[in-house]
Every structure is written in structure tokens, then in C-alpha cells.
N, C-alpha and C positions, 0 to 999 in steps of 0.2 A: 524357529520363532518368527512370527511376523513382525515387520518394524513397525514403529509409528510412523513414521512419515509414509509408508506403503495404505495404512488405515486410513492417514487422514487425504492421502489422492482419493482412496476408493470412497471414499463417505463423501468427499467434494464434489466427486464428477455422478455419484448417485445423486446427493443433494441435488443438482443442476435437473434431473431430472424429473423431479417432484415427487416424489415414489411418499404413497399413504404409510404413514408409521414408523416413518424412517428413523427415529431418532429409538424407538422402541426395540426396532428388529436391533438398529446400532450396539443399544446396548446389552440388550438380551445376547448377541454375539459374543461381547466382548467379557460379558459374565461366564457365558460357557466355556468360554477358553482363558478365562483366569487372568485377562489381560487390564486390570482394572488398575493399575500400577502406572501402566502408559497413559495415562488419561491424560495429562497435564502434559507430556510432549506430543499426543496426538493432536490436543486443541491447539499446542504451539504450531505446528506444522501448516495444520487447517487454516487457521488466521495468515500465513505465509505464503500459501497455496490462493488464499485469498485474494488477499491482496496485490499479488501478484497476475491475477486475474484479472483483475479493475483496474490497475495496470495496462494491463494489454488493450481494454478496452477504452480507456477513457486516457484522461490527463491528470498528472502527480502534481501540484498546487503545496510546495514549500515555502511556510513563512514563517518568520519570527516571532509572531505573536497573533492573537486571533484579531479576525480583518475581517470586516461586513462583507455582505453579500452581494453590496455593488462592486466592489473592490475584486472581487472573485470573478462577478460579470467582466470587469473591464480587463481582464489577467486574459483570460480567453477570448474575449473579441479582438486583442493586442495579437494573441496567436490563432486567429481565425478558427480557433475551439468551441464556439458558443455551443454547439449542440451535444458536445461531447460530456460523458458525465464523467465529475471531478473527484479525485482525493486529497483532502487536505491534511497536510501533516506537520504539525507545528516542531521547527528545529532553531531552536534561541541560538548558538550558534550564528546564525547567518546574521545578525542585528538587526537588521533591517533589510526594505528591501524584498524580493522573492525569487524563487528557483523553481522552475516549472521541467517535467519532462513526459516529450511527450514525440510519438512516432519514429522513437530514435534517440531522439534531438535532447539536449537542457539549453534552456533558455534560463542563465545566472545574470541576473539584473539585484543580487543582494549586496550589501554593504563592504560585508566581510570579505568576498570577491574584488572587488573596488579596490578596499583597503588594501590587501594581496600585492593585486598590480601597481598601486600608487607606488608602496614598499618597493617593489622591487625596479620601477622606474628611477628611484630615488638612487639606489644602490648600487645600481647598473649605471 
């Protein structure tokens, strides 16, 4: 039996390639072989496989709540990212603040962080 997540590589890395119809042959495939069960962990995969992708290529832009688009500008000209394209992923968690990663690196300049160290300054 093929996995979902083996579908959702193959449909990503074909995706990438523009291929006419693709979402048609996709399914037409996945009818023939009675795999219409997996649809809902392929698309989960796909989005992971995704994302994971823009990732690589660009910068992860963590904030606590939604933040204009100057705010974003100046998140990446702070990390010498301007050209890089961004994904923004909203985590209440951090309170405030943001968490960026990007070539490796996190750059935690959020609240919650803060918070963390102050505590454990205090404690220590």
C-alpha cells in the first residue's frame, strides 16, 4: 500500500514542475487505486511538505497577533531579509513581541522569552 505522505512528496515535487492536468491525472490515480480514504492525510502531509519548503526558502515571521506590513518590513530589514519571501504564523503563546527563523538561526525577541529569563534571573 502506498503511504500518504510518499503521495503527498510525489504530487509536491510534480506540482513544482507545472505538469498540465495535474490535479486530474492526481485524482484519476488515486481513484484507480481506491486510495480516496488517504485524501485528508495526503493534503495534511502536502501542506507540511509545504511549508516546509518556504521554509527553506524564505523566513518563518512568529507573532502574537496580526502585525501590519510595515511591521513585517522592518522584522526583516532588522535581519537583513528584505528580499526574502516570508511566512507568517500567528502563535498567542509568545504575547507579544516576535520570533523569527531563518538560515539556521531564531531570532526570539517575544515577551514570553523575556518573561522566561527574567523568572529565572529572579530564582537563580
Amino acid at each position: 500500500m502506498i503511504k500518504s505522505k510518499q503521495l503527498a512528496k510525489a504530487l509536491y515535487e510534480l506540482s513544482e514542475e507545472k505538469l498540465d492536468n495535474l490535479d486530474a491525472k492526481f485524482f484519476d490515480f488515486i481513484e484507480k487505486r481506491k486510495l480516496q480514504a488517504q485524501l485528508p492525510s495526503i493534503l495534511y502531509h502536502f501542506e507540511k511538505i509545504a511549508e516546509l519548503d518556504r521554509e527553506k526558502k524564505g523566513i518563518q515571521i512568529e507573532v502574537a497577533h496580526s502585525v501590519k506590513d510595515d511591521t513585517i518590513k522592518q522584522i526583516k530589514t532588522f535581519l537583513k531579509a528584505e528580499k526574502l519571501p516570508e511566512v507568517i504564523k500567528m502563535k498567542k503563546e509568545l504575547i507579544g513581541g516576535f520570533r523569527a527563523k531563518w538560515g539556521g538561526n531564531i531570532y526570539d525577541s517575544s515577551i514570553s522569552t523575556g518573561l522566561k529569563k527574567l523568572k529565572e534571573q529572579i530564582i537563580n
